[in-house]
C-alpha atoms as an extended CHARMM CRD file, in Angstrom:
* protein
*
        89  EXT
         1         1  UNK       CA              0.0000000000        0.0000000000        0.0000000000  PROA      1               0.0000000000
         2         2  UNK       CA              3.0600000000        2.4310000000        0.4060000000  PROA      2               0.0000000000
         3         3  UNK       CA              3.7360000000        2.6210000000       -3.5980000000  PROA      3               0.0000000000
         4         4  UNK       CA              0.1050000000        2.7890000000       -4.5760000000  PROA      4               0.0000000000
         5         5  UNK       CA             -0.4470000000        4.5790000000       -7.8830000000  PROA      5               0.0000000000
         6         6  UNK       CA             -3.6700000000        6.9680000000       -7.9100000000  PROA      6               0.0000000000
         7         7  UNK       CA             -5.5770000000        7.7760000000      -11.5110000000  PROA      7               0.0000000000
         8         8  UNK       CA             -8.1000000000       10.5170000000      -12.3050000000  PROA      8               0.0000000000
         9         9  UNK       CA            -11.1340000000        9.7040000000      -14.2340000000  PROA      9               0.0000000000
        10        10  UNK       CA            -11.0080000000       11.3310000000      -16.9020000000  PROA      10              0.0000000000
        11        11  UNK       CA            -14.8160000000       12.5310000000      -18.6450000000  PROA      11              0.0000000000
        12        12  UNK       CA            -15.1290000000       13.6040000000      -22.0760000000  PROA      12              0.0000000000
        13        13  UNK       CA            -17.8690000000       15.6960000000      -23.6170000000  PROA      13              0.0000000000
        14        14  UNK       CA            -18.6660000000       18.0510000000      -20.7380000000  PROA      14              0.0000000000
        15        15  UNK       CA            -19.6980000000       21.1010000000      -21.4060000000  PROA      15              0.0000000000
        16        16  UNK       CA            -18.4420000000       24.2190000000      -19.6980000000  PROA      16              0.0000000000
        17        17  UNK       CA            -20.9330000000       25.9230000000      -17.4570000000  PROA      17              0.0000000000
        18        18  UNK       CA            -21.2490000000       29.5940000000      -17.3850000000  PROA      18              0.0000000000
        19        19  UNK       CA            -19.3530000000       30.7710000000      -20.3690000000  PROA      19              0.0000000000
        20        20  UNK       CA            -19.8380000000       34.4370000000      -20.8390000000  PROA      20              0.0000000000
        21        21  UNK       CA            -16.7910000000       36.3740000000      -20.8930000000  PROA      21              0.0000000000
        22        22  UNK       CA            -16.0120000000       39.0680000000      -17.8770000000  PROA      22              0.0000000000
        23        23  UNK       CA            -17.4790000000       42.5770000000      -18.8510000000  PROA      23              0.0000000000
        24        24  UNK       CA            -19.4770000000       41.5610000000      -21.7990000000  PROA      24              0.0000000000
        25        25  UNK       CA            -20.8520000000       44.7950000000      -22.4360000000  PROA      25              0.0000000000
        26        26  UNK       CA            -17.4170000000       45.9940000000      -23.2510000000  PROA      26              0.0000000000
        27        27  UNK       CA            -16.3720000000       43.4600000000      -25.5320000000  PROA      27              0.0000000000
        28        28  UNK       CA            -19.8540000000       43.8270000000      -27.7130000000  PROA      28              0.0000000000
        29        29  UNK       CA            -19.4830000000       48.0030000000      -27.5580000000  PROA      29              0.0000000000
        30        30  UNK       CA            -15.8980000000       47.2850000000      -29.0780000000  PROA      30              0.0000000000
        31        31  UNK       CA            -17.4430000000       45.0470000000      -31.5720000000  PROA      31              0.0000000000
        32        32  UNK       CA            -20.3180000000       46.8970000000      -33.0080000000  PROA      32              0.0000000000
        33        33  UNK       CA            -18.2530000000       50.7190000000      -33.0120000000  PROA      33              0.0000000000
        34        34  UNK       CA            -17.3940000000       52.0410000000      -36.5650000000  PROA      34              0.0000000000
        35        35  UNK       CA            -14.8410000000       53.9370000000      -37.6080000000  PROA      35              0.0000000000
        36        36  UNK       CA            -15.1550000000       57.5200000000      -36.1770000000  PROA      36              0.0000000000
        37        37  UNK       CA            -18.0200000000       56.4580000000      -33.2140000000  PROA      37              0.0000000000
        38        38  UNK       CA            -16.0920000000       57.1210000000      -29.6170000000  PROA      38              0.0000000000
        39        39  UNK       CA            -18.1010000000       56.5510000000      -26.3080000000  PROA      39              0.0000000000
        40        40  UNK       CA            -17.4250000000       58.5230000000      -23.2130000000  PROA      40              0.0000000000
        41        41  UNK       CA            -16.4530000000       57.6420000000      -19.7480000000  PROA      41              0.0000000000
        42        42  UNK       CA            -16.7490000000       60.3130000000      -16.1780000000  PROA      42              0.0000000000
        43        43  UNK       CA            -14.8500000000       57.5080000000      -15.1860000000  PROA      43              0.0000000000
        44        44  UNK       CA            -10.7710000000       57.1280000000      -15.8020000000  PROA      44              0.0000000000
        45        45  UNK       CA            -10.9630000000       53.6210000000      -14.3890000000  PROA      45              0.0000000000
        46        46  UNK       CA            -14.0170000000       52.5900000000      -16.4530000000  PROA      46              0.0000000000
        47        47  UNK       CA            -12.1020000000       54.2150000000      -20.2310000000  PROA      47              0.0000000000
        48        48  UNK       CA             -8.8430000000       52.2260000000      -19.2090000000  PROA      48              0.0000000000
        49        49  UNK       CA            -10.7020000000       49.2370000000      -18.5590000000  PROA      49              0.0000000000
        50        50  UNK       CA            -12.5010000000       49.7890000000      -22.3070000000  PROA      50              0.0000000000
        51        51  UNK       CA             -9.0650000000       49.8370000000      -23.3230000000  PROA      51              0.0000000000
        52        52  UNK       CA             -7.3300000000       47.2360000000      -21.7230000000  PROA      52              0.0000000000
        53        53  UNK       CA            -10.1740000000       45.0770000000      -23.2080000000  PROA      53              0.0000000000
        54        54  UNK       CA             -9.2690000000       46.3240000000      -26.8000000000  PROA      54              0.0000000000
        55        55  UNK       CA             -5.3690000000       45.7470000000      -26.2670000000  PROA      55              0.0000000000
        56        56  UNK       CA             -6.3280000000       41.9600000000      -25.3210000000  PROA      56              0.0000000000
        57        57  UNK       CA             -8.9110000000       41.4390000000      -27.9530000000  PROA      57              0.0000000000
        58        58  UNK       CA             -6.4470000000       43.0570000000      -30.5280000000  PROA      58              0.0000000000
        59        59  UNK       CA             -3.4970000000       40.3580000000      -28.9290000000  PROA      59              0.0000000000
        60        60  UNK       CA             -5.8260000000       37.6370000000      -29.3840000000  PROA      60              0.0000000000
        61        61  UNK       CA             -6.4150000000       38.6520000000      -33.3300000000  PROA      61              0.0000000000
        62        62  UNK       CA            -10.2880000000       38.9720000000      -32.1940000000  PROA      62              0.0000000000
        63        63  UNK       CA            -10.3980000000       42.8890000000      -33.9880000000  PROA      63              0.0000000000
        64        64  UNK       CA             -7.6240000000       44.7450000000      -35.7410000000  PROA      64              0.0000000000
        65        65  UNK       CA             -8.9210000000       48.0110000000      -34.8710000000  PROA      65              0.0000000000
        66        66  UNK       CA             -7.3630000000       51.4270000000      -33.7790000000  PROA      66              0.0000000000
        67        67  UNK       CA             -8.8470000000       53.4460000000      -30.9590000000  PROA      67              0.0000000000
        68        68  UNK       CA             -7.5450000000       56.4170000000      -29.8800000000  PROA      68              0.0000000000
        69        69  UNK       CA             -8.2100000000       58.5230000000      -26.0860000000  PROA      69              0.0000000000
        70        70  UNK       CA             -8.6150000000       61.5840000000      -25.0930000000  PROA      70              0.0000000000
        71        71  UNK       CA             -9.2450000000       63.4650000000      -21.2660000000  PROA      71              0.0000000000
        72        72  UNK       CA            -11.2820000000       66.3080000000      -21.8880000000  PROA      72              0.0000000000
        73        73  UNK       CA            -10.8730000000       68.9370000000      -19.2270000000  PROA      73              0.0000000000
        74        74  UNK       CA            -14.3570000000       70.6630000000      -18.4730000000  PROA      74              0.0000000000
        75        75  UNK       CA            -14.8690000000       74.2260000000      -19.5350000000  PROA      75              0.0000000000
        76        76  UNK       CA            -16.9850000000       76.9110000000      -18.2330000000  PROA      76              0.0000000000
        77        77  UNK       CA            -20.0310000000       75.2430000000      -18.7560000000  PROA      77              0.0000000000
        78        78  UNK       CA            -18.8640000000       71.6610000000      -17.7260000000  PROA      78              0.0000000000
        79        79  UNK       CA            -16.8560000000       71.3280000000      -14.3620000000  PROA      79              0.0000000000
        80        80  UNK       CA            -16.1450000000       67.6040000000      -15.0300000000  PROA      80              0.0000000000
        81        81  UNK       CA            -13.1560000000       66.0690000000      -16.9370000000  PROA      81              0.0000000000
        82        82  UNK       CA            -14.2520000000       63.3620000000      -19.3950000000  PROA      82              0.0000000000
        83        83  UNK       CA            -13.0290000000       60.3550000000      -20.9220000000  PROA      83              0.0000000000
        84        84  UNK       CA            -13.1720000000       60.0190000000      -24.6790000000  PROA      84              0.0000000000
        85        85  UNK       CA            -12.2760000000       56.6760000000      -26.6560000000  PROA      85              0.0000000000
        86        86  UNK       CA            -12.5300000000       57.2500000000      -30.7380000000  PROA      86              0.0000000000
        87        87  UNK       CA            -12.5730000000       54.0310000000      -33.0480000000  PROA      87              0.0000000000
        88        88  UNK       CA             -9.6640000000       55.4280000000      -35.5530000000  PROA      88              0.0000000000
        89        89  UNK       CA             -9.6040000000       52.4850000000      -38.0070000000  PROA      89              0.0000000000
């Protein structure tokens, strides 16, 4: 009993429960924005998260799009700074 060998079972043909990707709504903004459309973000966190997402989706060959961002200080009539992400190409 001191040398005895343990095996897995192994199962075939299971599916994977739960397979939606982390921040989906990202992912399917990034997907259906044409060249020129940007989306805005109060949020600094939030617009590098929308980016992050693109670097990785553009790393995994999923889009070969350019985005380019922005902060946008606020004026006289806006106090707040925004966030701006442009699709470029």
């Amino acid at each position: 009993m001191e040398n005895e060998v343990k095996t897995l079972l192994i199962e075939k043909g299971i599916p994977v429960s739960g397979g939606h990707t982390k921040r989906d709504y990202i992912r399917n903004t990034i997907l259906e924005m044409e060249v020129g459309d940007s989306v805005a973000f109060d949020n600094e966190r939030e617009c590098l998260n929308f980016i992050t997402r693109a670097w990785y989706m553009k790393k995994r060959k999923e889009i070969n799009f350019k985005f380019s961002r922005r902060r946008i200080e606020g004026g006289p009539l806006v106090e707040c700074t925004i966030h701006r992400v442009w699709r470029v190409s």
